[in-house]
DRENDO-1510 file (C-alpha; in Angstrom, 1 decimal, always signed):
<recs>
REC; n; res; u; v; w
REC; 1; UNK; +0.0; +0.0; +0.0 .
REC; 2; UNK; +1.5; +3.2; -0.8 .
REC; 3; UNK; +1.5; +6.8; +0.8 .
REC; 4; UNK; -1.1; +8.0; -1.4 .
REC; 5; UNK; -2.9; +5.3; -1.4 .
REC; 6; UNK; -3.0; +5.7; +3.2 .
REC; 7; UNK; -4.1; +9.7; +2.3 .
REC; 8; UNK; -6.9; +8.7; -0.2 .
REC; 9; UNK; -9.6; +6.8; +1.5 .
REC; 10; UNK; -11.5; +6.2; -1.9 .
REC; 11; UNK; -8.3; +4.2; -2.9 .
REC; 12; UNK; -7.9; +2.6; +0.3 .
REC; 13; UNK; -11.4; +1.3; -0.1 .
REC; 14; UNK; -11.1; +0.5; -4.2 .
REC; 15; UNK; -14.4; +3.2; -4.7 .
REC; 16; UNK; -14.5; +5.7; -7.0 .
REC; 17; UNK; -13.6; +9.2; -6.2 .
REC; 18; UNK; -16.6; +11.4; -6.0 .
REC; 19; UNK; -18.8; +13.2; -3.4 .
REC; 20; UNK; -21.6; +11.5; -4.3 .
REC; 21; UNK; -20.9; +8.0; -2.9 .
REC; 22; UNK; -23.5; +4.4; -2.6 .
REC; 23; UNK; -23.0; +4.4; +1.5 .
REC; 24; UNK; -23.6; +0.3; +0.6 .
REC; 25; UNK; -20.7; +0.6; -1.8 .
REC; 26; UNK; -18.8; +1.7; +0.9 .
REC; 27; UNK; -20.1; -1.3; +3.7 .
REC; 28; UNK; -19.1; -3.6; +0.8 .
REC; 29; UNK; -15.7; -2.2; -0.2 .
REC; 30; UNK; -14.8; -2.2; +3.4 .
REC; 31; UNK; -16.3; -5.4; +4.3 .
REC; 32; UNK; -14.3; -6.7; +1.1 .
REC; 33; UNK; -10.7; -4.9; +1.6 .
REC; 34; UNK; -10.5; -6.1; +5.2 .
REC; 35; UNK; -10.9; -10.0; +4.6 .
REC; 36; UNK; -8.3; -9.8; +1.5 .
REC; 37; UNK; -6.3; -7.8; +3.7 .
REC; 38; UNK; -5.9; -9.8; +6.3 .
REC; 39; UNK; -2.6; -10.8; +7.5 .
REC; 40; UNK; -3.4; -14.6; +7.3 .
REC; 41; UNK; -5.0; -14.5; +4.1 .
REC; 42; UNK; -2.5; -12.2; +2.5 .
REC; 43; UNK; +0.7; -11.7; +4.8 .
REC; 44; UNK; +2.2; -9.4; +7.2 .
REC; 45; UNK; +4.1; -7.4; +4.2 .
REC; 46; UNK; +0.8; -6.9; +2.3 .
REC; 47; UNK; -1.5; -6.8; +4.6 .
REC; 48; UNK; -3.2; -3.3; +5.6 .
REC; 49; UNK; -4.3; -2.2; +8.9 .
REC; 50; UNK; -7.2; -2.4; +9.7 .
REC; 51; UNK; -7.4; +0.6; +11.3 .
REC; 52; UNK; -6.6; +2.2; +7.9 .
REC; 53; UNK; -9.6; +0.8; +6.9 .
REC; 54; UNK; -11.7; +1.8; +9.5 .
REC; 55; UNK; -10.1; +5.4; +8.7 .
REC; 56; UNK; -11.3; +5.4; +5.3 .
REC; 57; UNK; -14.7; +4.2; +5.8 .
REC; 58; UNK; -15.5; +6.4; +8.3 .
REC; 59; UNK; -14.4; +9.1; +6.2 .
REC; 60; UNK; -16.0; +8.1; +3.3 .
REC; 61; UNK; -19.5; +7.9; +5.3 .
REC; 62; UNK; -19.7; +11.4; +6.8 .
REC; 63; UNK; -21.0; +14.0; +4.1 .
REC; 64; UNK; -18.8; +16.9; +5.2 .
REC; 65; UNK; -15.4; +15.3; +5.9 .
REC; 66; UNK; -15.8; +13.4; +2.5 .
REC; 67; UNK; -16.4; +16.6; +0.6 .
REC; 68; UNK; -13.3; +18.1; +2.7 .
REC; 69; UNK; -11.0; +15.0; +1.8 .
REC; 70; UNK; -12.5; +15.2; -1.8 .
REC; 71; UNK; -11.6; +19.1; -1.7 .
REC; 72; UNK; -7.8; +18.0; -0.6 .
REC; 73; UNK; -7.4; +15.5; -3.4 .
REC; 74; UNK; -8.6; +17.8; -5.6 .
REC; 75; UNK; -5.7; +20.4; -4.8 .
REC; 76; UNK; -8.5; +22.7; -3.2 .
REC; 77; UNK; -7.5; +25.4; -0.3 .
REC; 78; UNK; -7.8; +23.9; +2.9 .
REC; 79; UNK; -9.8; +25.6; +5.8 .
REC; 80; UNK; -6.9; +27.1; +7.2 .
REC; 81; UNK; -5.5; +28.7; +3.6 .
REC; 82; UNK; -9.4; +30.1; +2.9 .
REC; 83; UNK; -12.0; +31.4; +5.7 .
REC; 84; UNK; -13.9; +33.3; +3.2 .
REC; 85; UNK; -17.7; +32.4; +3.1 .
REC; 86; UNK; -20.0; +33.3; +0.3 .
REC; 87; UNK; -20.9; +36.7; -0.3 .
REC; 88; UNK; -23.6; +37.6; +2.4 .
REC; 89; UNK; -23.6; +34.7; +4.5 .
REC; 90; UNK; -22.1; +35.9; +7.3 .
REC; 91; UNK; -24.6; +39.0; +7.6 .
REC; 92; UNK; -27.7; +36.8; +6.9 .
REC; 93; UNK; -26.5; +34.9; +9.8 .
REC; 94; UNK; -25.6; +37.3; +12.1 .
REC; 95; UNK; -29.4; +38.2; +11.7 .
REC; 96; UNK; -30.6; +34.5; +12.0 .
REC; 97; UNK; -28.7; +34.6; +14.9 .
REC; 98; UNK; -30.5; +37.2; +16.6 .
REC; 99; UNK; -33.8; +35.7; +15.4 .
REC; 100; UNK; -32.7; +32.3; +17.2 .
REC; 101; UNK; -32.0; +34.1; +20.7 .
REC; 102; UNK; -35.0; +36.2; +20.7 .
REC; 103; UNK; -37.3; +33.2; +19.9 .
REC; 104; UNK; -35.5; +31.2; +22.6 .
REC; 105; UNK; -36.0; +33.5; +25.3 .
REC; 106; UNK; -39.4; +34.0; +24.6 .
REC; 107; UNK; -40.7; +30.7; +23.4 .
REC; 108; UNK; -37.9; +28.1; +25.0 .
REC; 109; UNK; -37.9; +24.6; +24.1 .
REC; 110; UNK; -40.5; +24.7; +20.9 .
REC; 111; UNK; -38.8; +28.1; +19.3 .
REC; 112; UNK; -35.4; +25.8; +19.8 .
REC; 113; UNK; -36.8; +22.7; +18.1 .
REC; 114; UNK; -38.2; +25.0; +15.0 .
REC; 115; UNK; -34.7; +26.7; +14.6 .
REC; 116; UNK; -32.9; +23.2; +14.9 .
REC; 117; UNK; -35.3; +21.5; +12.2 .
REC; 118; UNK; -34.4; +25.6; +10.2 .
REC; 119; UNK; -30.5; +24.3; +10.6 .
REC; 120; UNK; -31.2; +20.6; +9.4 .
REC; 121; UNK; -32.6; +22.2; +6.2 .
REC; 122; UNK; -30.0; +24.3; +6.2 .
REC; 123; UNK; -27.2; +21.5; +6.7 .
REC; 124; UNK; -29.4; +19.8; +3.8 .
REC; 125; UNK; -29.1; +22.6; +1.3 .
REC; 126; UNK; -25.5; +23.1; +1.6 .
REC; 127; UNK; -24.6; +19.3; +1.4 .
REC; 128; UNK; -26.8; +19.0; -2.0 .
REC; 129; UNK; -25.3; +22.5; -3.2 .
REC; 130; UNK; -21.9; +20.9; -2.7 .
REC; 131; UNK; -22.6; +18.1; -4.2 .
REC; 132; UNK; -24.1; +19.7; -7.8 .
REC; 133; UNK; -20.8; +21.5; -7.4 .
REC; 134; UNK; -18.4; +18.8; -7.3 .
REC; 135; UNK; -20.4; +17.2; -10.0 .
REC; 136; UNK; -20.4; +20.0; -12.0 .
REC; 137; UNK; -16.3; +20.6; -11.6 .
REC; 138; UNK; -14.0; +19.6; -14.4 .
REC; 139; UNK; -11.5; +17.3; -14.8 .
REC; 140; UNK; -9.1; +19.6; -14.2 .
REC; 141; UNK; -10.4; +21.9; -12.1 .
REC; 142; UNK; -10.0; +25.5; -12.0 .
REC; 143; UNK; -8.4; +27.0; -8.5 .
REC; 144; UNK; -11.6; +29.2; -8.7 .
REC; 145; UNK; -14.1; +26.4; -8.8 .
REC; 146; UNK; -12.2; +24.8; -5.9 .
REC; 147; UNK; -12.5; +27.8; -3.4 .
REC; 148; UNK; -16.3; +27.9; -4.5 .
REC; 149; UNK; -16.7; +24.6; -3.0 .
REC; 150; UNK; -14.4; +25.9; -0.2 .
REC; 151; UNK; -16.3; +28.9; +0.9 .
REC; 152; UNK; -19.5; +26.7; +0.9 .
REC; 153; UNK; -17.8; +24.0; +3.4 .
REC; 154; UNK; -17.1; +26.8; +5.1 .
REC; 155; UNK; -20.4; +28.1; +5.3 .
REC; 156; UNK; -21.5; +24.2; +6.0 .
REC; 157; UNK; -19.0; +24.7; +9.0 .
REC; 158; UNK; -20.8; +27.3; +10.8 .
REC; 159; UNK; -24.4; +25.8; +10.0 .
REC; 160; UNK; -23.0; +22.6; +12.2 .
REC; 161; UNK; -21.6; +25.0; +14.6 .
REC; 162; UNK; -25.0; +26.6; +14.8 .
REC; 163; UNK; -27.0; +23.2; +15.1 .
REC; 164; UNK; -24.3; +22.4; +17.7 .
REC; 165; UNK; -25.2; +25.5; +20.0 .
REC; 166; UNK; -28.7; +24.5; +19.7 .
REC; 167; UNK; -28.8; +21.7; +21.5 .
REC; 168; UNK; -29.7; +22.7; +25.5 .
REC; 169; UNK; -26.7; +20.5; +26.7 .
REC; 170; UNK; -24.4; +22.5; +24.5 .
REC; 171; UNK; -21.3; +23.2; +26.5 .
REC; 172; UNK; -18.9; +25.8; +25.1 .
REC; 173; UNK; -16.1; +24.9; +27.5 .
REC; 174; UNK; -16.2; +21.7; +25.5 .
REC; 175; UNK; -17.1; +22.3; +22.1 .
REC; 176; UNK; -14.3; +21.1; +19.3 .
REC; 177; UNK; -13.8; +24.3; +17.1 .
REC; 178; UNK; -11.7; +22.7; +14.9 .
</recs>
C-alpha cells in the first residue's frame, strides 16, 4: 500500500472518487478490503491495517469530511489557507442569529426545536449545493471552482456550529472548534 494510497480513503477502499458516494458501496468495499487484507489470508508485508480501513470508511460515510477529503485530493484550499464564506452569508446569519435568541427566550424549548429542524434544512441545502458542485467541476479543475466549493464548506461549517449551540446540553467549555 502506498502513501497516497494511506491519504486517499476512496483508494484505500477501491471506490470511486466522487462526493456522491452508494454508503452500501462503501459497507461492501470495506467489508471486502478487510478480509483480503488480512494478515493470514495475504501476509504481514501486504496486509493493511485495519485501522486504515476503518479510517477510510469512516471518512467516506460522513458527508462533510468526505467533501473536505475530496476538496484536498482535488488540490482545493484547505480551511486554514481560505476562511472566506459566500458573499452575504455571514450578515444573513448574524441576523438569524439574533432571530434564534429572541425566539428562545421568549418561546424556550418549541422556538429551539423550530430553529434546529431551520438548521437541518439548512445542513441539507449546503450538502446537495456541494454536491451539484463537485459534480459540475471539471477534470481539471479550475483554482476558482475549488474555493467555490471551499467557501461553501465553510459556510456548512458554521451551519454545524449553529445546530451544535442548539442543543440545550451544548457546553462551550467543550465544544471542538476545529
Amino acid at each position: 500500500m502506498t502513501q497516497e494510497q494511506l491519504q486517499n480513503p476512496f483508494e484505500t477502499l477501491g471506490v470511486a472518487c466522487s462526493y456522491r458516494i452508494d454508503r452500501e458501496k462503501v459497507e461492501r468495499a470495506y467489508l471486502t478490503r478487510l478480509a483480503t487484507s488480512h494478515p493470514d489470508a495475504v501476509g504481514e508485508s501486504t496486509a493493511i491495517d485495519p485501522a486504515t480501513l476503518n479510517q477510510a470508511r469512516t471518512l467516506l460515510l460522513d458527508d462533510e469530511q468526505r467533501a473536505v477529503r475530496l476538496l484536498d485530493i482535488l488540490g482545493g484550499p484547505t480551511s486554514s489557507a481560505c476562511k472566506d464564506l459566500p458573499d452575504g452569508f455571514l450578515m444573513d446569519m448574524m441576523m438569524q442569529r439574533q432571530e434564534i435568541e429572541e425566539a428562545i427566550e421568549s418561546g424556550g424549548d418549541a422556538e429551539r426545536e423550530e430553529w434546529e429542524n431551520w438548521g437541518i434544512q439548512q445542513r441539507r441545502d449546503y450538502r446537495e449545493r456541494v454536491a451539484d458542485m463537485f459534480d459540475q467541476i471539471d477534470p481539471e479543475p479550475r483554482q476558482d471552482d475549488l474555493r467555490a466549493i471551499r467557501m461553501e464548506l465553510n459556510a456548512w461549517r458554521y451551519i454545524e456550529r449553529l445546530i451544535e449551540q442548539l442543543d440545550p446540553e451544548y457546553d462551550p467549555s467543550r465544544a471542538d472548534f476545529s
